[in-house]
C-alpha positions in Angstrom: 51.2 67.9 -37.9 53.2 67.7 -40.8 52.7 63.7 -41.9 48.7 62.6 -42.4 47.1 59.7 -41.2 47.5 56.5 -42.6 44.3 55.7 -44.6 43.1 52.1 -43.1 39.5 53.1 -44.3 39.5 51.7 -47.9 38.7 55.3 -49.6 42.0 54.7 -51.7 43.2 51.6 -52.9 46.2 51.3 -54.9 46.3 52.2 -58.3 46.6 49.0 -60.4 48.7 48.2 -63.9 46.6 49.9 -66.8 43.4 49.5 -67.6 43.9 50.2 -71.4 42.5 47.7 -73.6 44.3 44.8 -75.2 45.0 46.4 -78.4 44.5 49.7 -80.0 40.9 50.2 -81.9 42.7 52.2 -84.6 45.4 50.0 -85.6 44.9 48.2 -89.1 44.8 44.4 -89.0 47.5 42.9 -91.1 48.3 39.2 -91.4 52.2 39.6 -91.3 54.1 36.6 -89.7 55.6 39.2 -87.1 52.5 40.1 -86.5 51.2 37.0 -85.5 53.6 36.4 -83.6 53.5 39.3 -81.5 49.3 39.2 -80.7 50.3 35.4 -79.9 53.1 36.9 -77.2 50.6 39.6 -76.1 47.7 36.4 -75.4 50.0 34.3 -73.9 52.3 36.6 -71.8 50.9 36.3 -68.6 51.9 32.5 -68.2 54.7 32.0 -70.9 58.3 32.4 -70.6 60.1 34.2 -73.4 63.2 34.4 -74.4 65.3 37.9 -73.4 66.3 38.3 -76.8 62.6 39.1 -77.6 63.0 42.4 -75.5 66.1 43.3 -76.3 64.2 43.5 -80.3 61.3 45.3 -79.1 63.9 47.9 -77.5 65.7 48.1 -80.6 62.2 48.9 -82.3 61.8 51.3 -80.2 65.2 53.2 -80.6 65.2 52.6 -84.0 65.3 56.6 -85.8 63.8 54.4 -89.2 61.3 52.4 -87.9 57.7 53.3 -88.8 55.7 54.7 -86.0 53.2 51.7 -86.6 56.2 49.7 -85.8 57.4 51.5 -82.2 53.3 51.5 -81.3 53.7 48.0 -81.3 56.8 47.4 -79.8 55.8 49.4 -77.0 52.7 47.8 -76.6 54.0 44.6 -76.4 56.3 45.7 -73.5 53.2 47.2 -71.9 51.6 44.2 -71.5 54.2 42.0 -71.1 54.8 44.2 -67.7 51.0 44.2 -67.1 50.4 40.8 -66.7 53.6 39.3 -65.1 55.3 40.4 -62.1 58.3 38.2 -62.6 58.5 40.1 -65.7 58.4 43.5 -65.1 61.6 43.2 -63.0 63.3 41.4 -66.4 62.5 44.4 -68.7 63.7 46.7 -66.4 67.0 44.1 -66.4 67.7 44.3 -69.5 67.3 47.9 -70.6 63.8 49.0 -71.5 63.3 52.1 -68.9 65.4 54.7 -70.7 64.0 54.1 -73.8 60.3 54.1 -73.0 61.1 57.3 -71.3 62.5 58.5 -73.8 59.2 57.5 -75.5 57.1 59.7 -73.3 58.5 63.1 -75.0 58.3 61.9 -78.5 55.9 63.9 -80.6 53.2 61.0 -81.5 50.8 61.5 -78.6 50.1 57.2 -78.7 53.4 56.4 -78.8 53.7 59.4 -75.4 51.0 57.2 -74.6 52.3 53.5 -74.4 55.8 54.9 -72.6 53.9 56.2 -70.1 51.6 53.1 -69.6 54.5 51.1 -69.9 56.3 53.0 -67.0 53.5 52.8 -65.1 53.0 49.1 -65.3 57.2 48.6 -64.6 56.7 50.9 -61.6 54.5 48.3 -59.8 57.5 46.4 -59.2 59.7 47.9 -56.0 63.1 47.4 -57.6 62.0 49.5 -60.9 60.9 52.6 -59.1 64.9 53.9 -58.3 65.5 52.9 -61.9 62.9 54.6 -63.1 63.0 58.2 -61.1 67.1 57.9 -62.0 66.1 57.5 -65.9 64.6 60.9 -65.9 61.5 60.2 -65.8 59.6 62.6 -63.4 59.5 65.4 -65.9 58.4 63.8 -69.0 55.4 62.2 -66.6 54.8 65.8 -65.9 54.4 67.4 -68.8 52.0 63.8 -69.9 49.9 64.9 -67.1 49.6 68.4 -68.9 48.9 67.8 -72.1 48.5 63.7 -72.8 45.9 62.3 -73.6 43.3 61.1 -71.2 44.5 57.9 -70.7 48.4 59.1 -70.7 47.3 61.6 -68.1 45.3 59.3 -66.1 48.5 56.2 -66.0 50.8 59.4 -65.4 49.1 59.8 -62.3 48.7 56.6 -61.3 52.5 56.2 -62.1 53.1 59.2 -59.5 51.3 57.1 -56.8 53.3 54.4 -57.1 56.9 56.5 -57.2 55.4 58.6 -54.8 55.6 55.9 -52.3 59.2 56.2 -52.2 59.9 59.1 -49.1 63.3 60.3 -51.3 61.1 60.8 -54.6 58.3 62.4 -52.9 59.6 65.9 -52.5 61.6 65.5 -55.7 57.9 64.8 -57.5 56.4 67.6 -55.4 59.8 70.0 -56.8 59.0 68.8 -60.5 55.5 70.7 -60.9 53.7 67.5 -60.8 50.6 69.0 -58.3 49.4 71.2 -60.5 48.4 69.1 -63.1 47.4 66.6 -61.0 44.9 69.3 -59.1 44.0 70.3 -62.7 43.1 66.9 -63.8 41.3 66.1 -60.4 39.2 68.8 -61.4 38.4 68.5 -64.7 39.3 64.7 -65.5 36.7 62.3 -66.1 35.7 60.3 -63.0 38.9 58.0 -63.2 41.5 60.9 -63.8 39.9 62.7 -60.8 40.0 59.0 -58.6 43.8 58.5 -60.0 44.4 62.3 -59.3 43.2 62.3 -55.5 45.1 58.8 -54.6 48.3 60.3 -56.5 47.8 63.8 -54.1 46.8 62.0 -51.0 50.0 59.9 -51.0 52.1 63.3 -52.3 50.5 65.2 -49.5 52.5 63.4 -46.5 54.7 66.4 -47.1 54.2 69.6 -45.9 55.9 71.1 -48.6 53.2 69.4 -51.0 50.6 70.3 -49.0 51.5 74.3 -49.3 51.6 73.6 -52.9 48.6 72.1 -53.4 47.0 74.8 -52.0 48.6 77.5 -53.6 47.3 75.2 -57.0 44.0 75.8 -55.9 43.0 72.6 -54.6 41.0 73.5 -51.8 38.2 75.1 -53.9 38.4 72.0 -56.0 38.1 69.1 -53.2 35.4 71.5 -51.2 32.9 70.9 -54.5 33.8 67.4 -55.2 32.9 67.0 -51.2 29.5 69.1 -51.7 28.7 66.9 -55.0 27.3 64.1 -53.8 26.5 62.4 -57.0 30.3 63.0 -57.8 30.9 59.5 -56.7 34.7 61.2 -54.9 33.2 62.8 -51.8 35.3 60.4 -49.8 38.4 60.4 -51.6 38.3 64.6 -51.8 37.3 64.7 -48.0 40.7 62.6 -47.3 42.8 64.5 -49.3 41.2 68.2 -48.0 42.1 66.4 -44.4 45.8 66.0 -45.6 45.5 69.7 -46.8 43.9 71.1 -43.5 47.2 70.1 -41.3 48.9 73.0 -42.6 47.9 76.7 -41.6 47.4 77.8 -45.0 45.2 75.0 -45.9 43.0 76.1 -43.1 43.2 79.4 -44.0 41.8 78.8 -47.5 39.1 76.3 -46.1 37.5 78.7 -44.2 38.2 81.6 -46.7 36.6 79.4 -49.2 33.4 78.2 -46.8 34.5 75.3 -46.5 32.8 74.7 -42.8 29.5 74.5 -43.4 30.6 72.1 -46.2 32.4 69.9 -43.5 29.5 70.4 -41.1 27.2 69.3 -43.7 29.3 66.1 -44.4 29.0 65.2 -40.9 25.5 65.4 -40.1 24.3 63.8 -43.5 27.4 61.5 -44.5 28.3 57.9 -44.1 30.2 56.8 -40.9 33.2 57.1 -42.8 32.6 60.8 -43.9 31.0 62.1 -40.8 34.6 60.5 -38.7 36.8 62.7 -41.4 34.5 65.4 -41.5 35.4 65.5 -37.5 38.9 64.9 -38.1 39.0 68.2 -40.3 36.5 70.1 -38.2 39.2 69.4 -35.3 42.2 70.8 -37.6 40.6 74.0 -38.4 39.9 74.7 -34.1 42.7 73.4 -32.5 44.8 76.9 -33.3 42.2 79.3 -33.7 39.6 81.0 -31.4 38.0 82.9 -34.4 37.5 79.5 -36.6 36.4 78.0 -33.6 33.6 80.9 -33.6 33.0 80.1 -37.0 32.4 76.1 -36.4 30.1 77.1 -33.8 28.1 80.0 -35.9 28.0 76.9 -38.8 26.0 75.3 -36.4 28.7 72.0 -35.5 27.4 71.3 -32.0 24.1 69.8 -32.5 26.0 67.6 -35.0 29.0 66.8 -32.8 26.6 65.9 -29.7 24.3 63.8 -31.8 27.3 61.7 -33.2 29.1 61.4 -30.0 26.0 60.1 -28.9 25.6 57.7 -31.4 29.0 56.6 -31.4 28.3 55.7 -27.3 27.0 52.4 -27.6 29.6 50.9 -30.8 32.8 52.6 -28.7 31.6 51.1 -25.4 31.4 47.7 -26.9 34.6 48.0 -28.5 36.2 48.4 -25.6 33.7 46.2 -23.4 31.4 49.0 -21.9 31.6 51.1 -18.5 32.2 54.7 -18.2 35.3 56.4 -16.9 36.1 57.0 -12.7 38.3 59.7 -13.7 37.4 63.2 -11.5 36.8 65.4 -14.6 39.1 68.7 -15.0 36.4 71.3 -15.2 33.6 70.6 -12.2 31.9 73.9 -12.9 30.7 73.1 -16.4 27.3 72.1 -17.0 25.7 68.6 -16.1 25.3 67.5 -19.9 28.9 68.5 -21.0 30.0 66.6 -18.2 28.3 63.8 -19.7 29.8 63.8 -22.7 33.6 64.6 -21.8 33.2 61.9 -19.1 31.8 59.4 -21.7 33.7 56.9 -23.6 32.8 58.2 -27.2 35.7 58.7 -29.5 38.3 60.8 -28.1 39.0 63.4 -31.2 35.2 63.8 -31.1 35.4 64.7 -27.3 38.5 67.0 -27.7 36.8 69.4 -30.5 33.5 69.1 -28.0 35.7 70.9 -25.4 37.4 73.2 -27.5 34.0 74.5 -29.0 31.6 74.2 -26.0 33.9 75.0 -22.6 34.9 78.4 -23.5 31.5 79.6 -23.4 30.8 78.3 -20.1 33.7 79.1 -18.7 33.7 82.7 -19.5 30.4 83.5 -21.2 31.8 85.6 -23.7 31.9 83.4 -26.5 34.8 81.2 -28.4 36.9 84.9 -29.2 37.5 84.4 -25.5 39.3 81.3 -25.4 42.1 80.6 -23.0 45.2 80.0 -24.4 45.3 76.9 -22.6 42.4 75.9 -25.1 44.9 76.3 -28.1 46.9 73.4 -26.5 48.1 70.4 -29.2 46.4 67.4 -29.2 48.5 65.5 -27.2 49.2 68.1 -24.2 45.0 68.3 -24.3 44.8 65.0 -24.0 47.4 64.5 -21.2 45.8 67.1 -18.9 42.2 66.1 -19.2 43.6 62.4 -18.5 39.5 61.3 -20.3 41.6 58.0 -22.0 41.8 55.0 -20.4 41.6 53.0 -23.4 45.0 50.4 -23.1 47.0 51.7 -26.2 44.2 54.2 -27.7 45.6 56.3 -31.0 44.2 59.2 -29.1 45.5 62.0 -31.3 45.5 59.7 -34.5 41.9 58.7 -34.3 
């Protein structure tokens, strides 16, 4: 499946306005009457209303060809948090004019000033309305190239600022065409633990395309999401085993999960994880068999059916209550397979869990010569599985979505 499963689990939340501070630690104090009067904007800008003509000046500072840098830096800050705290007024900077210039901002050669464009843009993109503005302003490609050579925090609001553009279907595959995934695989590699959050939420909403999937992949990110997965102390194993479950749903992300061992990783994840990681783990686990008898072979050598049984079995008793107890009627496809198989096809445990039970365990009873032997019938989609073993009876069940 080409689109990925809406995360309802909390392992993303959205990425907020910046967490920069108030003001920059290197900036001299001054006692200027501008001056003043801009920290008291800055304090007061959340609640205040303020004239237009105050950002039409600090877009003028920021134009300006003879203004000191000192001067821009502040300018730009000053829109920054103007847009940070105020909704009403991140939709009137964009009004009157500010986008093109603070992208404009993002190239200049001052890395802070490259800095406060791209906070700023990230704080105007929280607002709907901007985000069209914004892509049509040119500014994919200078957020790009802040991703690849920023600084940290330029690179870590450059991300964040791709989430929220991101969200727009149209500028998806025109971020995914810009070279953004490669910098954003490289920082969630090597960022520091909020560039490699930012980085995963940024790919997990990119990766609703196919086409980003493949290129995430081909940037290496399966290698990179596999060790953040087997770090537990890495405080991202659920965010990494998300986005690896977006990756998974294309062939070539399976490919390079098993290439790359990432099965006993995900088998790991599922016996020792939280309830949360053990159902992804499952989820992925199910992607990698669903097509292929010889990575089914593989899930079994890895040692995935103890682990399955014992967590269908523990799911028994929370999925019966959830949908008020019993057991299924339903005369089960397969009467010549063994007694305790029966049990668990036949019992109401999630249905993904039951469907990757099947396609592990049944071919080796059926045929006794191992998962290479697999019927075709066995390499069925999820849905066409799901029809002909006819195991749901839950009213309205996300069978395949689980």
């Amino acid at each position: 499946m080409d689109q990925s499963f809406t995360d309802s689990s909390g392992a993303f939340s959205d990425c907020p306005s910046d967490r920069s501070g108030e003001f920059p630690s290197d900036e001299p104090s001054t006692s200027s009457s501008s001056a003043r009067a801009g920290l008291h904007r800055l304090l007061v800008s959340s609640a205040a209303s303020y004239s237009d003509d105050v950002v039409r000046d600090l877009i003028s500072d920021i134009e300006s060809t003879t203004a000191a840098a000192e001067t821009q830096r502040r300018a730009a800050m000053e829109l920054r948090l103007l847009a940070k705290h105020s909704p009403e007024n991140r939709l009137r900077i964009a009004e009157a004019g500010a986008i093109g210039p603070l992208v404009a901002l993002m190239s200049h050669p001052d890395s802070q000033l490259q800095e406060q464009g791209v906070t700023a843009i990230l704080n105007l993109s929280l607002c709907e309305e901007n985000k069209g503005r914004i892509a049509d302003a040119g500014a994919i490609r200078p957020l790009v190239r802040a991703l690849r050579s920023g600084t940290p925090v330029a690179r870590e609001n450059a991300a964040c600022a791709f989430f929220r553009l991101a969200q727009m279907d149209e500028l998806r595959a025109a971020i995914g065409r810009s070279g953004a995934i490669p910098p954003l695989v490289a920082l969630l590699e090597s960022g520091g633990i909020r560039g490699k959050k930012d980085a995963a939420t940024a790919l997990f909403e990119l990766l609703s395309s196919r086409e980003n999937k493949v290129r995430a992949v081909e940037s290496g990110i399966v290698r990179t999401l596999l060790d953040l997965i087997a770090d537990s102390e890495s405080g991202m194993v659920d965010k990494a085993a998300y986005v690896l479950h977006s990756v998974v749903e294309v062939a070539e992300g399976r490919a390079v999960a098993v290439e790359e061992d990432g099965v006993p990783v995900l088998v790991e994840l599922m016996e020792v994880g939280t309830s949360r990681q053990k159902e992804i783990a499952v989820r992925s686990l199910y992607e990698i068999c669903s097509e292929s008898a010889a990575y089914r072979k593989k899930v079994v050598h890895e040692g995935a059916i103890p682990a399955l049984i014992s967590l269908s079995q523990s799911k028994t008793n929370k999925a019966k209550k959830k949908v008020g107890g019993g057991t299924l009627t339903t005369p089960h496809p397969y009467p010549a397979v063994p007694t305790p198989l029966r049990y668990l096809l036949l019992h109401r445990s999630p249905c993904l869990l039951i469907y990757l039970l099947h396609l592990l365990i049944v071919p080796l009873f059926k045929l006794g010569g191992g998962v290479d032997s697999a019927p075709q019938a066995n390499k069925q989609p999820a849905a066409a599985a799901a029809a002909k073993m006819n195991i749901c009876r839950e009213p309205d069940h996300p069978c395949v979505t689980l």
